[in-house]
N, CA, C and O atoms as a GROMACS GRO file, in nm:
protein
  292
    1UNK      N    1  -2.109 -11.825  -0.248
    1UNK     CA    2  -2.019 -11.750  -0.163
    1UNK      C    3  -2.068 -11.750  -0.018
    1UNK      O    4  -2.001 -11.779   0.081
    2UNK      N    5  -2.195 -11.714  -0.022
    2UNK     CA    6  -2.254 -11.724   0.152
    2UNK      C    7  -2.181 -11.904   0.195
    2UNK      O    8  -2.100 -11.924   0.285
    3UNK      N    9  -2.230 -11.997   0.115
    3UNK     CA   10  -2.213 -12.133   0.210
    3UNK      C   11  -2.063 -12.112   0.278
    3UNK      O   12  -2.041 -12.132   0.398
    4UNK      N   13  -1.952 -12.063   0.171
    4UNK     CA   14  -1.824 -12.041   0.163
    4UNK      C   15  -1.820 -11.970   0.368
    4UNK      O   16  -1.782 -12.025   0.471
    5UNK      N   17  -1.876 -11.839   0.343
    5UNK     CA   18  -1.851 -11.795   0.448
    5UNK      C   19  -1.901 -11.872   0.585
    5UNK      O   20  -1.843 -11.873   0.694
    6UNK      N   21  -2.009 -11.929   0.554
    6UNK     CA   22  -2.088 -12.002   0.707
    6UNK      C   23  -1.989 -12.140   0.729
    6UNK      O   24  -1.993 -12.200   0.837
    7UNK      N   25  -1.909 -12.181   0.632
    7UNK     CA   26  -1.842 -12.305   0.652
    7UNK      C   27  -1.719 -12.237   0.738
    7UNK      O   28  -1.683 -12.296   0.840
    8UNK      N   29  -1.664 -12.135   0.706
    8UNK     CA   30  -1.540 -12.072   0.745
    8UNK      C   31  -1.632 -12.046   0.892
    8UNK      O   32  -1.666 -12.140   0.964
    9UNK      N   33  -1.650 -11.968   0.907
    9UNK     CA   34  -1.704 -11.988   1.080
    9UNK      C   35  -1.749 -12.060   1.131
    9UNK      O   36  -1.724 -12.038   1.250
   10UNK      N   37  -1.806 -12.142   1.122
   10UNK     CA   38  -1.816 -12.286   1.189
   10UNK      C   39  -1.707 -12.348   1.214
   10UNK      O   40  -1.703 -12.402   1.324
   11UNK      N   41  -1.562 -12.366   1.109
   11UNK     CA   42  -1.440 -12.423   1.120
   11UNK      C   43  -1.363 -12.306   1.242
   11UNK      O   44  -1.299 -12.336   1.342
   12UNK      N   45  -1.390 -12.200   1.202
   12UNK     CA   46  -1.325 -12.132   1.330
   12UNK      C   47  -1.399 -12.165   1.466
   12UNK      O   48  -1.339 -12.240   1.543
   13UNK      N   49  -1.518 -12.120   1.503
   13UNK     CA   50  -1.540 -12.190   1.602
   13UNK      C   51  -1.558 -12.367   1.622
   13UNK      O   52  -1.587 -12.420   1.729
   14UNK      N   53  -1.539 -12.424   1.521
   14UNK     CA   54  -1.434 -12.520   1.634
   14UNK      C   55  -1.319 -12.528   1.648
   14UNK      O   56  -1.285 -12.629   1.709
   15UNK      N   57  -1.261 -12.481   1.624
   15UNK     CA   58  -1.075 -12.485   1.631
   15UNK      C   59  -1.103 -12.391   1.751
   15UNK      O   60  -1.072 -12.453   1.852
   16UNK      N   61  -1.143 -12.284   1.779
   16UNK     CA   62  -1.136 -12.216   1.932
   16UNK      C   63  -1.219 -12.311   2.057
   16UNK      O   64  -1.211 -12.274   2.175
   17UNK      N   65  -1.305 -12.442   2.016
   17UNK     CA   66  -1.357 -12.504   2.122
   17UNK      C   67  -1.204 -12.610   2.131
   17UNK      O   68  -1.134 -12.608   2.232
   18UNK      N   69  -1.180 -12.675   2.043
   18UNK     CA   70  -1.043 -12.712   2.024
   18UNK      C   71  -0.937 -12.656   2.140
   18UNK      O   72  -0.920 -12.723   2.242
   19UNK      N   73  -0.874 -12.544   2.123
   19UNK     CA   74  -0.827 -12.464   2.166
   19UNK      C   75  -0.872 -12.449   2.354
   19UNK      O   76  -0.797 -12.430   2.450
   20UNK      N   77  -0.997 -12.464   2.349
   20UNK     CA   78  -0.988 -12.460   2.498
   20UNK      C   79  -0.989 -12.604   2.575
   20UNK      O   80  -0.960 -12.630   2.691
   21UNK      N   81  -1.041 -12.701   2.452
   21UNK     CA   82  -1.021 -12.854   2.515
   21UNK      C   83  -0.868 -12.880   2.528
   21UNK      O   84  -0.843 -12.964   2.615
   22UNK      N   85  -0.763 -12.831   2.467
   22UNK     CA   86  -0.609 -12.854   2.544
   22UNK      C   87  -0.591 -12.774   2.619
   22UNK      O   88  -0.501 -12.802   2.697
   23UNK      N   89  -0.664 -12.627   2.642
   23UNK     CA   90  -0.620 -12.594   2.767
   23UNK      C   91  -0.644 -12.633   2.872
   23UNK      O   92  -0.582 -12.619   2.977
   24UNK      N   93  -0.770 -12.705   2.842
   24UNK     CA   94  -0.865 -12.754   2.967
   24UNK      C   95  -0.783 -12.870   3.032
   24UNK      O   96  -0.777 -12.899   3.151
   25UNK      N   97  -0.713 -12.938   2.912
   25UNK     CA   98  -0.650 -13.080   2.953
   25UNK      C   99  -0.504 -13.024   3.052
   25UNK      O  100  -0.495 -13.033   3.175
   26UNK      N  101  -0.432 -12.985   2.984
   26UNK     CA  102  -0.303 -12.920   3.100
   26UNK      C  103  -0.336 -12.840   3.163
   26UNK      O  104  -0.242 -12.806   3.235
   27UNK      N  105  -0.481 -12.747   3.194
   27UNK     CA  106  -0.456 -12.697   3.340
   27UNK      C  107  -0.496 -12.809   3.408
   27UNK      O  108  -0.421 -12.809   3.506
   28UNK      N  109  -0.579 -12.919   3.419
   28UNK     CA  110  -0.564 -13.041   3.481
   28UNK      C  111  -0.473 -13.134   3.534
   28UNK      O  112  -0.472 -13.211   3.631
   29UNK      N  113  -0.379 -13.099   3.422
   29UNK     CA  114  -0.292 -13.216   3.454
   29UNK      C  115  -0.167 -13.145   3.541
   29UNK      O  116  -0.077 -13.202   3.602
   30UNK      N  117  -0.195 -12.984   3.526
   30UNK     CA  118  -0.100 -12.944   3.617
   30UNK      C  119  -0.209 -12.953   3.762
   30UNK      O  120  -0.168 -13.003   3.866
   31UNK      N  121  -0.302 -12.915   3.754
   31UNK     CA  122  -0.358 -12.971   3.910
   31UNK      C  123  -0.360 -13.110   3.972
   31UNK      O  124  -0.391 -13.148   4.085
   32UNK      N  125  -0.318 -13.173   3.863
   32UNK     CA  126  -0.317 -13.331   3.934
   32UNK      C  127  -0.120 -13.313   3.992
   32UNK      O  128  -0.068 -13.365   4.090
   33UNK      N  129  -0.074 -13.250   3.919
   33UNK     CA  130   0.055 -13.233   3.928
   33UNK      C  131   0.098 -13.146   4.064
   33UNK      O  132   0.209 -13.172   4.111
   34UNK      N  133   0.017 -13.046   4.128
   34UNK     CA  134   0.002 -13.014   4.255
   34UNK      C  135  -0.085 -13.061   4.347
   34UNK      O  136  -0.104 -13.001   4.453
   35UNK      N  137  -0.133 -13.151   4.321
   35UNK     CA  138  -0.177 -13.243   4.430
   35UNK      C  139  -0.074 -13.371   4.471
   35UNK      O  140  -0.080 -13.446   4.568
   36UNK      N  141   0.015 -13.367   4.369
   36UNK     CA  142   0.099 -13.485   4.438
   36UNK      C  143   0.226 -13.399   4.482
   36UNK      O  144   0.324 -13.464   4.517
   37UNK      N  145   0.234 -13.284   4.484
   37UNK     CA  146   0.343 -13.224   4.533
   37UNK      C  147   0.489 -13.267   4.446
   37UNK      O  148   0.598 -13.317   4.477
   38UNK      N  149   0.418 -13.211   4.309
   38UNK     CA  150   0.526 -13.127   4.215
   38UNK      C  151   0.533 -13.052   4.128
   38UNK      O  152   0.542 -13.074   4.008
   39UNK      N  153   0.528 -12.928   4.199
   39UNK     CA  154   0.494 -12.784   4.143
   39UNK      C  155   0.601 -12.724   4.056
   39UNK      O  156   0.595 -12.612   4.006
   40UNK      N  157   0.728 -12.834   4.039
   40UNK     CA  158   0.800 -12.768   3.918
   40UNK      C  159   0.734 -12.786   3.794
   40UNK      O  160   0.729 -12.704   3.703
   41UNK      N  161   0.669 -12.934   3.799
   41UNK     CA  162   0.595 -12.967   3.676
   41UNK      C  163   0.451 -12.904   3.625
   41UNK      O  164   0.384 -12.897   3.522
   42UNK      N  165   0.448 -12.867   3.749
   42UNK     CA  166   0.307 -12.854   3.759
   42UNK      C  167   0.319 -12.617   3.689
   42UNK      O  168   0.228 -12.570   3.620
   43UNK      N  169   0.416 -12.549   3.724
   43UNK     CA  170   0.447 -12.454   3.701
   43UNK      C  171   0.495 -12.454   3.532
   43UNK      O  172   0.454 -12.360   3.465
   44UNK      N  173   0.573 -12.550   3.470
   44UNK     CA  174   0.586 -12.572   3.337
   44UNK      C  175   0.464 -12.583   3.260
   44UNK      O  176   0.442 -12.527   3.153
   45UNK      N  177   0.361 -12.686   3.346
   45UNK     CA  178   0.219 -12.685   3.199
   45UNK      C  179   0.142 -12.548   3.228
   45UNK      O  180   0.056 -12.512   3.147
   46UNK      N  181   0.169 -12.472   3.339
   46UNK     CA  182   0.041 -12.376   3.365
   46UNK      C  183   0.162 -12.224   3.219
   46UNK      O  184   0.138 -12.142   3.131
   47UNK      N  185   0.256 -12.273   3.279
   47UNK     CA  186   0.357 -12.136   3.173
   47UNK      C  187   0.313 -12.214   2.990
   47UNK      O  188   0.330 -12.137   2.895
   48UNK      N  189   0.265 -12.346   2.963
   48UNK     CA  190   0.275 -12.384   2.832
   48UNK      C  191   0.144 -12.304   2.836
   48UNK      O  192   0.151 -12.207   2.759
   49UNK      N  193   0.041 -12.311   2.894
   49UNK     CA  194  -0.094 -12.292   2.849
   49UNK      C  195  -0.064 -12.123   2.818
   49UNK      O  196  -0.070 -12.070   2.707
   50UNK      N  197  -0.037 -12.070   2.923
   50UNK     CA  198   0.022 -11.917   2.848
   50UNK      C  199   0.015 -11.907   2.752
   50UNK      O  200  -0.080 -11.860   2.689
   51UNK      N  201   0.122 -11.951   2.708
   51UNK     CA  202   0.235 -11.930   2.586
   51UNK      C  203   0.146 -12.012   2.496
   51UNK      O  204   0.104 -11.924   2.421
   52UNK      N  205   0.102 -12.100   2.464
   52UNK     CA  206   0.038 -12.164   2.409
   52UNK      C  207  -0.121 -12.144   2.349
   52UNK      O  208  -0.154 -12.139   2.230
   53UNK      N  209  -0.209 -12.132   2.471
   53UNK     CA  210  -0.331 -12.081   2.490
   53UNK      C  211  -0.369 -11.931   2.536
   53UNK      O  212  -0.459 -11.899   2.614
   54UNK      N  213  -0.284 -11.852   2.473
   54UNK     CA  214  -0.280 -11.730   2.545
   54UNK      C  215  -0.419 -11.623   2.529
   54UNK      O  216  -0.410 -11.505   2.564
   55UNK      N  217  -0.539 -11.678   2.475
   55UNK     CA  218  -0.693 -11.610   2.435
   55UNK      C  219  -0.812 -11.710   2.519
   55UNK      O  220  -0.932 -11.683   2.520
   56UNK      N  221  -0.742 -11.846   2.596
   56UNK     CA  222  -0.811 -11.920   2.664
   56UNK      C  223  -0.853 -11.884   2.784
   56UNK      O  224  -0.783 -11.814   2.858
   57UNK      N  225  -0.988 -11.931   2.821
   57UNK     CA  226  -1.008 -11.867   2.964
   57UNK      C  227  -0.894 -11.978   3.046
   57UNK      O  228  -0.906 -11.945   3.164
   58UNK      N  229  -0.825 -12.054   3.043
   58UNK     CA  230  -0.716 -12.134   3.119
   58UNK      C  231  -0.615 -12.034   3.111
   58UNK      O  232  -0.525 -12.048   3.194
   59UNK      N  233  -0.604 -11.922   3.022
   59UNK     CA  234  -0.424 -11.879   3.099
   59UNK      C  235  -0.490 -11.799   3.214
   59UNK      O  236  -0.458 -11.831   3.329
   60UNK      N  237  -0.553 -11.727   3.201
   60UNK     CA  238  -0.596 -11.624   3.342
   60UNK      C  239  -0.578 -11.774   3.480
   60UNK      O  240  -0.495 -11.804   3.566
   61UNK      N  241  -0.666 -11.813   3.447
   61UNK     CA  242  -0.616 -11.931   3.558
   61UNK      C  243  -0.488 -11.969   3.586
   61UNK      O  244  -0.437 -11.944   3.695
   62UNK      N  245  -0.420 -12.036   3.486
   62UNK     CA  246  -0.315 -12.042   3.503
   62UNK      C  247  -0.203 -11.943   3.555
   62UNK      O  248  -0.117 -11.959   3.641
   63UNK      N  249  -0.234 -11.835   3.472
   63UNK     CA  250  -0.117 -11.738   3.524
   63UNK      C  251  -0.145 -11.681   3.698
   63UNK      O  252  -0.053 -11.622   3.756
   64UNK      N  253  -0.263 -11.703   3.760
   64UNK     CA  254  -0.291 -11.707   3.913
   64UNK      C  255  -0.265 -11.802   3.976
   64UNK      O  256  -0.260 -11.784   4.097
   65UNK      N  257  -0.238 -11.937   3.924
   65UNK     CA  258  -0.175 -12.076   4.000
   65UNK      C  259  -0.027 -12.044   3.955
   65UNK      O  260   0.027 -12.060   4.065
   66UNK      N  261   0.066 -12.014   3.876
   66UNK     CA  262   0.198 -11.931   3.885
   66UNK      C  263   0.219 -11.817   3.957
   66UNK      O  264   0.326 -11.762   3.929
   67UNK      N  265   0.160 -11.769   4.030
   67UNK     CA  266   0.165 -11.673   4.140
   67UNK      C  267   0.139 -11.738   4.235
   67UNK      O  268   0.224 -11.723   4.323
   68UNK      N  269   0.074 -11.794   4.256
   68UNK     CA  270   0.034 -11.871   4.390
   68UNK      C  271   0.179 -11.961   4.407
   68UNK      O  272   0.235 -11.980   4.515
   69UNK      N  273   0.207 -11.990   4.329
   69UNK     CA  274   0.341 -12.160   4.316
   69UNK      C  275   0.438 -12.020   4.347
   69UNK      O  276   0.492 -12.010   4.458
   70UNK      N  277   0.448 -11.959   4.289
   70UNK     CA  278   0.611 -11.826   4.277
   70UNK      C  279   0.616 -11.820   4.417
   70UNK      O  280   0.728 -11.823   4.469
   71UNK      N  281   0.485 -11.809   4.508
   71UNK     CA  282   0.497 -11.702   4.581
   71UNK      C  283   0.493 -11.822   4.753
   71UNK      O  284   0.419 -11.801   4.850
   72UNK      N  285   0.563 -11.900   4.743
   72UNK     CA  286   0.530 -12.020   4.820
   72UNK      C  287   0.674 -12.096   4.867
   72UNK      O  288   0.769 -12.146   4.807
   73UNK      N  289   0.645 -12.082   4.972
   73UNK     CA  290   0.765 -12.104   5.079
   73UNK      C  291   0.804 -12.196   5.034
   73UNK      O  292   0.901 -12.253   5.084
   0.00000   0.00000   0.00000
């Protein structure tokens, strides 16, 4: 029963390193996406990581680069 349990947490923490390697990938690709000046696209992957990654240290990021984009002439 112990191996049982040490296998189960190990599988959870990697599915949460998991978890931050796609967030990691679309908040990127929305910064490559505001560097070429297109922040509609670039406002869609930062709202997926939200919704998506919403326990990742990428939505706090994200949801401050959607304020920054909202709030922009």
């Amino acid at each position: 029963m112990n191996r049982l349990c040490v296998l189960i947490m190990l599988l959870i923490a990697l599915s949460a390193g998991c978890t931050d390697t796609g967030a990691q990938s679309l908040y990127e690709t929305a910064q490559l996406e505001e560097r070429q000046n297109n922040p509609a696209h670039a406002q869609q992957l930062y709202q997926q990581i939200i919704e998506e990654y919403p326990s990742s240290d990428y939505a706090g990021k994200a949801r401050e680069r959607l304020l920054h984009l909202q709030h922009r002439p």
